[in-house]
Every structure is written in C-alpha cells, then in structure tokens.
N, C-alpha and C positions, 0 to 999 in steps of 0.2 A: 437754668435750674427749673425742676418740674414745681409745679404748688405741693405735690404731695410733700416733696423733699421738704420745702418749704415749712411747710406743718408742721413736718418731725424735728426739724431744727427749732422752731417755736416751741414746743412743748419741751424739748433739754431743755432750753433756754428758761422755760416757768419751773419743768422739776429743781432746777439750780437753785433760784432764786426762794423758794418753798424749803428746800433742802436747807439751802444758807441759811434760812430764817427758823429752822427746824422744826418746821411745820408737821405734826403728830399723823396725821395720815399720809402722807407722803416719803415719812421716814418707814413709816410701816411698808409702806407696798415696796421702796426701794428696799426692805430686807427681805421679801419676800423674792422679788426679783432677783434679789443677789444669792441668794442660797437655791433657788433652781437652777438657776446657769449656774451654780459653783464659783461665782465672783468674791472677790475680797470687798467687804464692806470699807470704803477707804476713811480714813481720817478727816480729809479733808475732802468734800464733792466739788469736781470740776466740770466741763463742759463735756470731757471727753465721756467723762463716766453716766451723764446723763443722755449724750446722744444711746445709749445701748443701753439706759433705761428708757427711755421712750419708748426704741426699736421692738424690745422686750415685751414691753407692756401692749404692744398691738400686735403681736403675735411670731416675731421673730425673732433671731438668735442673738443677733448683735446688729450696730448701725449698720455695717457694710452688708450685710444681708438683707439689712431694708431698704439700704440705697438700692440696692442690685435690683429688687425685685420693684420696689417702686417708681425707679428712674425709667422701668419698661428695658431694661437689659438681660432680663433672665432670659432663659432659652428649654428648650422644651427640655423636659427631665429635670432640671432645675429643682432645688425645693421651694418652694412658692410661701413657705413659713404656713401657719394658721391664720392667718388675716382675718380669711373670710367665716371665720367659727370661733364660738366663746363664747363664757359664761352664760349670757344669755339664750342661746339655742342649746345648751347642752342636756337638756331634757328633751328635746324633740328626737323621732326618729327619721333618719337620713339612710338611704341606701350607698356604700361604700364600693368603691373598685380600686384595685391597683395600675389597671392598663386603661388609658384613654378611649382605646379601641371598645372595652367592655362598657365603659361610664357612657360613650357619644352610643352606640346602640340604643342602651336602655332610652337615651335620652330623645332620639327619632322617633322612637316605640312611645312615648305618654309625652302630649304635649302639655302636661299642665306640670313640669318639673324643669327643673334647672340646673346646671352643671356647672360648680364652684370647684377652684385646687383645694389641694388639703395635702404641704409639704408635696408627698413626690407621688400624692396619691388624688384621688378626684370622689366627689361626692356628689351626688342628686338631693335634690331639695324640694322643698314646697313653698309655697307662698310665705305657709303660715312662719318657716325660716328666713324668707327676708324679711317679712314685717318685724319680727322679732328682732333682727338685725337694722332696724328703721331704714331698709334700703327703700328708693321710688322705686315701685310696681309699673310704673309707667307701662304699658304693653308694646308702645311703641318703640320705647328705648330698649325693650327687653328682645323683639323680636329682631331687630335691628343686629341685635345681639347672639341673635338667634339662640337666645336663651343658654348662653355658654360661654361664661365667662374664662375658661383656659383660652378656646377659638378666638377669643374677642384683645386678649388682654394685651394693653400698652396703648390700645385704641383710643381717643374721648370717649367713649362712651364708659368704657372699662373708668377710665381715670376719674370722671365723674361719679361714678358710682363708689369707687376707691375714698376718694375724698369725703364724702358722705358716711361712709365708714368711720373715717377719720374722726369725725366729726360727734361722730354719735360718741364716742370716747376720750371724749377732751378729759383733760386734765384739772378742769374747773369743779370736778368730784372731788377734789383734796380742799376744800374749802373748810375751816373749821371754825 
C-alpha cells in the first residue's frame, strides 16, 4: 500500500469520525461535495461514503479514481482528476493544452515553467503556482523531473511531491 493511499484512508477515517460527531464544517463541505457529484446525502455516514469524500475533496471523482491515479496505475490518457489545481491557484494565469505533444513543446520552449495534468488535459505553470500550492521548489527535485510532472508521474519524486499536496489539505481545516 502507497503512503498516498494511506492518507486518503486517514482522512475517511477523520471525515467519519467529525461526521459521526456532527461537526458543523465538515457536515458543510460533505454537502457540498454531495451535491456536485449528485450523491445522496446518507442518513447514516460510513466509511464507504467518506473514502469518496476524501477522494472528492482533493480533486477526484470518487475513491477508485483516486486509488487509480494515486496508486500510480493510470495510464496515459487517463483522467488524472484536478489534484494538482484549486482553490488556491485559481486566480493565477495558467497556459492550457489539450494534447501533450502541444503542452511538452511549449514546455522545452521557456524553462522557467512547469507541466501539471489537468483531468485529460495538461497545463503550464509558474513558480508563483506551486508556491501557492506549498509544493518544494527544490530545483533539484524539479529538474530531476525535468519540470513535468505527466513525464514524471508514479515516480518518488512525483509521489513526494503528491504527498505534500496531500498535506497542504488536511482535514484538520474542519476544526471548530
């Protein structure tokens, strides 16, 4: 079992427990979550229903779509979810591509940018988007990377970077 996996099974396991306890921000966002994906808000919250709010809440459709993508089993074409974009970057401007082929060009062409999925589509970034996303800058781990997280992904380095993501989103925000 990957540490991502790992995380996302921790945080069901807190939304549960918040849930059960009917903690006022966490009821909120799981209604939020439930009415974008079109889920039934259930009567009773179980473990099942919070692994696909977890999944949800960092930018995927349901758990098995986060397993997929985070266990490092997606495959190219894949939707890769929104992971790597939210709330926080979405006043920044991003150059967008549909074909990888266009996105890695642009990305050979300016080395001060970065190439993130985006579902079944790829975006170019700036610094100032991973700071806002509190990813490490590290240049060493980034060039490693060669500054491409599609080309990279499943890798340690991807993972760690993934996780740190994770991270910057805990669930410890539901605190009242």
């Amino acid at each position: 079992m990957n540490v991502l996996i790992n995380e996302l099974k921790t945080r069901a396991r807190l939304w549960l427990t918040l849930l059960q306890s009917d903690n006022a921000n966490a009821r909120k966002r799981a209604q939020v979550l439930c009415r974008q994906h079109r889920w039934d808000i259930p009567d009773g919250w179980q473990l099942r229903h919070c692994l696909n709010l977890a999944a949800a809440d960092i930018g995927f459709s349901h758990w098995e779509h986060a397993r997929h993508v985070l266990s490092g089993q997606a495959k190219a074409g894949d939707d890769m979810g929104d992971f790597w974009h939210g709330p926080e970057v979405a006043g920044l401007s991003n150059l967008w591509y549909a074909t990888y082929a266009d996105a890695d060009k642009q990305l050979q062409a300016d080395p001060h940018l970065y190439l993130l999925p985006y579902r079944r589509q790829f975006m170019l970034v700036s610094t100032h988007y991973l700071e806002a996303l509190q990813l490490n800058l590290d240049a060493g781990l980034w060039h490693g990377l060669q500054r491409n997280l599609t080309l990279a992904y499943a890798s340690p380095a991807w993972q760690a970077l993934a996780l740190q993501r994770l991270q910057t989103s805990r669930v410890g925000r539901f605190a009242q």
